[in-house]
C-alpha positions in Angstrom: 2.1 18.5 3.2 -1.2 17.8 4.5 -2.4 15.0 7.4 -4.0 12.4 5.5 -6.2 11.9 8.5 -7.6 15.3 8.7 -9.7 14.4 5.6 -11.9 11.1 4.2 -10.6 8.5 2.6 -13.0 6.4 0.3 -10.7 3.7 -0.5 -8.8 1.1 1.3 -5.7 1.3 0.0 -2.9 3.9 -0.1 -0.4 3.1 -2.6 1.3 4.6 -5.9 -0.3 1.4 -7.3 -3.7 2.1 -6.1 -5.4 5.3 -6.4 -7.7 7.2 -3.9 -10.6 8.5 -3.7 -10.3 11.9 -1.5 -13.7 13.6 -0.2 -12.8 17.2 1.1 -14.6 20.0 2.2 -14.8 23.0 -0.2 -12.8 24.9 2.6 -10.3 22.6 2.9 -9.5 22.4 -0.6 -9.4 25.9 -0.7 -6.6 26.2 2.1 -4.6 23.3 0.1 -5.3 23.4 -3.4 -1.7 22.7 -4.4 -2.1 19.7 -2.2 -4.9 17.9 -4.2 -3.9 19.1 -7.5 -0.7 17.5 -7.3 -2.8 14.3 -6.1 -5.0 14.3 -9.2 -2.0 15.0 -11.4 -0.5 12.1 -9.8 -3.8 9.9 -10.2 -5.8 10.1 -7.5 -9.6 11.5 -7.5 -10.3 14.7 -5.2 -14.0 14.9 -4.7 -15.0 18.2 -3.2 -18.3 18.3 -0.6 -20.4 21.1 0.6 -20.7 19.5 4.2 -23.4 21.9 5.3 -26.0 20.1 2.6 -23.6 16.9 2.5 -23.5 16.9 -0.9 -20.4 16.0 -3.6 -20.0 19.0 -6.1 -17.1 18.6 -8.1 -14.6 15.6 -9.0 -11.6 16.2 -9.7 -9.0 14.1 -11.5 -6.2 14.3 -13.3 -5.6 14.5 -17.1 -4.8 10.8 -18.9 -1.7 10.4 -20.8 -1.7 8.4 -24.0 1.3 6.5 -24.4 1.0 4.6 -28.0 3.6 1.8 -27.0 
């Protein structure tokens, strides 16, 4: 599993109720992929950043379920 700390963290909370907004670098997300698409499957948003023009590329989130109940 990956150190939270070892990446940003745009929101303020951390909880299965709540989720996150993660900004990674490209090559981070490259070396844990699995990682973050587990975390957008489970709800939270992965935004990916080229740091050398410090700009956010791609967003990243997982797929809505419909539940009609």
């Amino acid at each position: 599993m990956t150190d939270l700390n070892s990446f940003s963290i745009f929101s303020f909370i951390s909880s299965e109720n709540f989720p996150l907004v993660l900004i990674v670098p490209i090559s981070q997300f490259r070396q844990h992929i699995a990682t973050y698409i587990e975390k957008a499957k489970s709800g939270h948003t992965v935004i990916l950043k080229d740091e050398k023009k410090d700009q956010q590329l791609v967003q990243l989130v997982g797929k809505k379920k419909f539940n009609p109940e």
